[in-house]
Backbone as numpy.savetxt, mean C-alpha at the origin, in Angstrom:
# Nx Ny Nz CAx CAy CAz Cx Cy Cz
21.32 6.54 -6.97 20.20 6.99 -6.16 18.87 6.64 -6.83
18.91 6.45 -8.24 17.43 6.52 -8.93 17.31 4.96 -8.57
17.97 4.34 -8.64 18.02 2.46 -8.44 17.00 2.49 -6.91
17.90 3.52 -5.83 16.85 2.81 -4.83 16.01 3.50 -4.64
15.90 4.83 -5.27 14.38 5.26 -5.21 12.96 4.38 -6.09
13.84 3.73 -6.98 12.99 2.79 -7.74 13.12 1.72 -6.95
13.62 0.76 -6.65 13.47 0.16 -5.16 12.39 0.06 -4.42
12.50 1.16 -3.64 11.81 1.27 -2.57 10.19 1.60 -3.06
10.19 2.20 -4.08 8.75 2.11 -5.09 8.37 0.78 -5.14
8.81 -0.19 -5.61 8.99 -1.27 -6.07 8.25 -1.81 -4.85
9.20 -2.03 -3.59 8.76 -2.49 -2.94 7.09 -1.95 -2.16
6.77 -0.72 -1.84 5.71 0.09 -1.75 4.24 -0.58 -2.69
5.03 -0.34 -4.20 4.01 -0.95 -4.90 3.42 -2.62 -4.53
4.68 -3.84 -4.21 4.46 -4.77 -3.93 3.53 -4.70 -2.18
3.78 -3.88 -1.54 3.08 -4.15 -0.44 1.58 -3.98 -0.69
1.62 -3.02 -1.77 -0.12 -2.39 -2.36 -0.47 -3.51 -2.79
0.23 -4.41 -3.37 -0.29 -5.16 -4.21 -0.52 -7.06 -3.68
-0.35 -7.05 -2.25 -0.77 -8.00 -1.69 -1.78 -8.51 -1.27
-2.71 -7.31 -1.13 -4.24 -7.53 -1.05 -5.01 -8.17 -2.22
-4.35 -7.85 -3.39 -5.35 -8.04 -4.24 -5.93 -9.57 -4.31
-5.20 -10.59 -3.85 -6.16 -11.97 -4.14 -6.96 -12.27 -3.27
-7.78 -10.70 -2.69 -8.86 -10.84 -2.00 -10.14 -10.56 -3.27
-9.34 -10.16 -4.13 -10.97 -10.45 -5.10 -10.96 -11.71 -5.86
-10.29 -12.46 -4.89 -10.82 -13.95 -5.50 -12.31 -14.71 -4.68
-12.50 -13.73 -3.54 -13.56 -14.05 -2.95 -13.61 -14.10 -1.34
-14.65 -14.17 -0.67 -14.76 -14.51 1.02 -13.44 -15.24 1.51
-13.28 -16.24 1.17 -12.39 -17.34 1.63 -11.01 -16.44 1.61
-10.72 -15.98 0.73 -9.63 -15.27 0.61 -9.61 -14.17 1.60
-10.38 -13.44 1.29 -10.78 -12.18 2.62 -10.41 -12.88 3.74
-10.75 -13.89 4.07 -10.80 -14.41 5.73 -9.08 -14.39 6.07
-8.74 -14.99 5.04 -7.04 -15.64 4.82 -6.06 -14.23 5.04
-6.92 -13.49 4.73 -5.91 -11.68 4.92 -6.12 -11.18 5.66
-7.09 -11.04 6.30 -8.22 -10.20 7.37 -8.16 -10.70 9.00
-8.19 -12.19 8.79 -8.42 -12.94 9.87 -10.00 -12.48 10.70
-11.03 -12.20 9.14 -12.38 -11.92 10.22 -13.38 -13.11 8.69
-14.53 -13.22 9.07 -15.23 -13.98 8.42 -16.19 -12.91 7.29
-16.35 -13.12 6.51 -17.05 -12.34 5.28 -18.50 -13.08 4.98
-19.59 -12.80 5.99 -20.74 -13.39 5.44 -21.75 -12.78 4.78
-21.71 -11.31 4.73 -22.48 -10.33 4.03 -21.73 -10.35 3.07
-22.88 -10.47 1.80 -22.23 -9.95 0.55 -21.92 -9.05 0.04
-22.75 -8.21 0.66 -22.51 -6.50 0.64 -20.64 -6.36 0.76
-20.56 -6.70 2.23 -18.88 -6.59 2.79 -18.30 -7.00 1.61
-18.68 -8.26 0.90 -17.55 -9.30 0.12 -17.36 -7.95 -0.99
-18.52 -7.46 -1.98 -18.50 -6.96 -2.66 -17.46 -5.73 -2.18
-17.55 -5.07 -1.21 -16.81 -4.04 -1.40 -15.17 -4.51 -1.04
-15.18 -4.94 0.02 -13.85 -5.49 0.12 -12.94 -6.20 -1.19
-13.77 -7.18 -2.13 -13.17 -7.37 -3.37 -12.68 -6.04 -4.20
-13.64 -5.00 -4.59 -13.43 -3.78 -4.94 -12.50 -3.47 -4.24
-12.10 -2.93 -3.38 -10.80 -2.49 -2.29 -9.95 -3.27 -3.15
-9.77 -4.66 -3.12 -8.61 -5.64 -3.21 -7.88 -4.59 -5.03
-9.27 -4.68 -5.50 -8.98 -4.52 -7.20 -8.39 -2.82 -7.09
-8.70 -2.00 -6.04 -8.35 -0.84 -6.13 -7.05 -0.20 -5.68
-6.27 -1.61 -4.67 -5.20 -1.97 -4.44 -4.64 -2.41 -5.56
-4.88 -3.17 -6.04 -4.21 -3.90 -7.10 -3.38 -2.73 -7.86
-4.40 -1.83 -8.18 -4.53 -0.32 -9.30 -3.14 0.26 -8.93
-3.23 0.63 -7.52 -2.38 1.52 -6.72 -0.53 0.92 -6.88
-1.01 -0.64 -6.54 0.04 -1.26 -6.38 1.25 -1.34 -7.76
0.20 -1.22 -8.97 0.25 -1.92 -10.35 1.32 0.22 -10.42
0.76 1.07 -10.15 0.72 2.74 -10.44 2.97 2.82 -9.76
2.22 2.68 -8.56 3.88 2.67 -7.75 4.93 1.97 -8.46
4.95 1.04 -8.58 6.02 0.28 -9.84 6.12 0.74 -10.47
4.83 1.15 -11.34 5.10 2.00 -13.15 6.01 3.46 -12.45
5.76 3.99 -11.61 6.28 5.14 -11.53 7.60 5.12 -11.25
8.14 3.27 -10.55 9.54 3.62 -10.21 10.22 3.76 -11.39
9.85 3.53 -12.98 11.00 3.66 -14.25 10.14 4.90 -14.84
9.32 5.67 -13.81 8.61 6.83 -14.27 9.17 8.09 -13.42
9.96 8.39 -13.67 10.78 9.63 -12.62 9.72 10.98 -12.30
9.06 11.13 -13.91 7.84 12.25 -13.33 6.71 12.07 -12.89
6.71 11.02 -12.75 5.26 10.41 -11.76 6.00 10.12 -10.14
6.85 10.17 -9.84 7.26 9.75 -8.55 6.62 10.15 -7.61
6.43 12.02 -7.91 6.09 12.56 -6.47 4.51 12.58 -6.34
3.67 11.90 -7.37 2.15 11.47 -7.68 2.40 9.78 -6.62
3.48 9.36 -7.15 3.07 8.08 -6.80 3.03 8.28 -5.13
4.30 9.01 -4.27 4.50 9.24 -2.96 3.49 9.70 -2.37
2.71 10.98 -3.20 1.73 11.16 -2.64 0.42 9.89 -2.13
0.26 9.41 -3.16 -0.71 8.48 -3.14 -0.19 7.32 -2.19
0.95 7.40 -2.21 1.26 6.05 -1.17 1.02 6.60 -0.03
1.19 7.75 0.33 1.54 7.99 1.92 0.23 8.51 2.09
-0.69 8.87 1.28 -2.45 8.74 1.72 -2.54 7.52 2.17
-2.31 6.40 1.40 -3.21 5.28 1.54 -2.49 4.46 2.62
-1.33 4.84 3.16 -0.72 3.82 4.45 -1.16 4.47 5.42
-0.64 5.67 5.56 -1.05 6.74 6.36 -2.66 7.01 6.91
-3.39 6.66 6.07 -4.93 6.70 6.17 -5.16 5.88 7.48
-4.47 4.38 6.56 -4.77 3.10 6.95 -4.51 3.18 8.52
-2.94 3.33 8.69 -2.89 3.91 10.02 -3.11 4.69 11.17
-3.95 5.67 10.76 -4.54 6.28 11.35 -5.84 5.73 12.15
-6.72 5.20 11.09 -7.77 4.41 11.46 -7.81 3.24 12.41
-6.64 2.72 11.70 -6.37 1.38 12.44 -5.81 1.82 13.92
-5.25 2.85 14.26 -4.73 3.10 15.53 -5.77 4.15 16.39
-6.82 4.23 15.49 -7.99 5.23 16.49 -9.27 4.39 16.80
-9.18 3.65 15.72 -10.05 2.61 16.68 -10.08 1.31 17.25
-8.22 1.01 16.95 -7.89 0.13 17.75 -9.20 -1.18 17.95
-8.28 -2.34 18.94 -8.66 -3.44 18.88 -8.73 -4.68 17.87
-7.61 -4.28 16.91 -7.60 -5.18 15.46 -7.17 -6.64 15.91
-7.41 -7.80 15.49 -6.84 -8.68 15.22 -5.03 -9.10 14.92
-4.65 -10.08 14.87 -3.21 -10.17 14.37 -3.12 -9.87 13.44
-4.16 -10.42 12.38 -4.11 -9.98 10.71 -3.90 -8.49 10.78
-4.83 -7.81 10.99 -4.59 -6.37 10.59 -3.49 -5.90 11.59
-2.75 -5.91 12.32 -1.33 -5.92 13.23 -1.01 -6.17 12.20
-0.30 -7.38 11.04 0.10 -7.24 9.95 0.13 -6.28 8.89
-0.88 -5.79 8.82 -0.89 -5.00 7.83 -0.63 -3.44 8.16
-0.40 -2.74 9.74 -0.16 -1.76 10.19 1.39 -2.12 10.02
1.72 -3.02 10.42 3.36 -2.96 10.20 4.08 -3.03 8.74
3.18 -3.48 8.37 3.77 -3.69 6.53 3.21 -1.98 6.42
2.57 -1.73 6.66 1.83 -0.13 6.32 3.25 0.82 6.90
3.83 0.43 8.21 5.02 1.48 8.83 6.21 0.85 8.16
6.25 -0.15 7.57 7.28 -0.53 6.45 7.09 -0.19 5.11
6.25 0.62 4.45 6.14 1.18 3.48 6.15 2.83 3.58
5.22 3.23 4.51 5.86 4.43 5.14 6.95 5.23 4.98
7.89 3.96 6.08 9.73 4.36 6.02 9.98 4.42 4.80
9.77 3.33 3.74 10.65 3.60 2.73 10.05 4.30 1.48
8.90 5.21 1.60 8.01 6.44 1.14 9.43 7.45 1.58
9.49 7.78 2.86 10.31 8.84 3.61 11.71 8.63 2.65
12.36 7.92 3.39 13.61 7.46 2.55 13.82 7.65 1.19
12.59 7.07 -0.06 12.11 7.27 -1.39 12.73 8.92 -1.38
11.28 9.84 -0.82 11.12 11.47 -0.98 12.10 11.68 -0.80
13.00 11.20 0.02 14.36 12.44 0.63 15.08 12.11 -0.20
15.76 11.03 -0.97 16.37 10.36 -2.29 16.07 11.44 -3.37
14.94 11.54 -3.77 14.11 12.02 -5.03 14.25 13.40 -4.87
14.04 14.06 -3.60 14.42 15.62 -3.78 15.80 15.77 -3.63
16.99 15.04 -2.99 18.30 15.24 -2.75 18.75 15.44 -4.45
18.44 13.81 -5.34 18.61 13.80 -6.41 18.38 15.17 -7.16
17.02 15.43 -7.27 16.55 16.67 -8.00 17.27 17.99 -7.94
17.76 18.26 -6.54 18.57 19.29 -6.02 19.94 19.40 -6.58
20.56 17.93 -6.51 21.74 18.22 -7.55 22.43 17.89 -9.02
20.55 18.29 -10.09 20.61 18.48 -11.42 20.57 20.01 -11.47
């Protein structure tokens, strides 16, 4: 059980961690986003995002061979998909790109759910 609760971390963390070669710049942003980055203002923060993903992405992994960080890491995952989705489905009208990233977001989700119920079943019968 700890294999695929680390797993499914694993994978969680890798979905966090796909954004990040948006702080290689605009061009990159466009390539993830499917919108154009001509304010620098945007670039700047969106790079930040990418690097703050990165963080998140880099955290979820460490926690899958980290058993007492797990339910830190779940938390934090299911803010930051969960957020994402929310937003993305209240104000609607996204692009294909971000359609991508709501579904990779309900594919990290599931296996958040799956993860927790693993991790407390486990815990329950030490």
């Amino acid at each position: 059980m700890e294999k695929v609760i680390a797993g499914l971390l694993i994978l969680v963390g890798i979905i966090h961690l796909l954004p990040v070669s948006g702080v290689l710049g605009a061009q990159r942003l466009t390539a993830l986003y499917g919108i154009t980055f001509d304010d620098p203002n945007l670039v700047i923060l969106m790079r930040h995002r990418a690097v703050l993903f990165g963080l998140l992405g880099l955290f979820m992994a460490y926690a899958a061979f980290q058993p007492s960080l797990q339910p830190l890491a779940f938390f934090a995952g299911f803010i930051s998909v969960l957020s994402f989705m929310v937003i993305a489905w209240t104000v609607g009208g996204y692009n294909d790109a971000i359609q991508k990233v709501v579904i990779a977001d309900v594919v990290a989700v599931i296996a958040l759910c799956i993860a927790g119920v693993l991790y407390v079943v486990s815990r329950s019968q030490n």
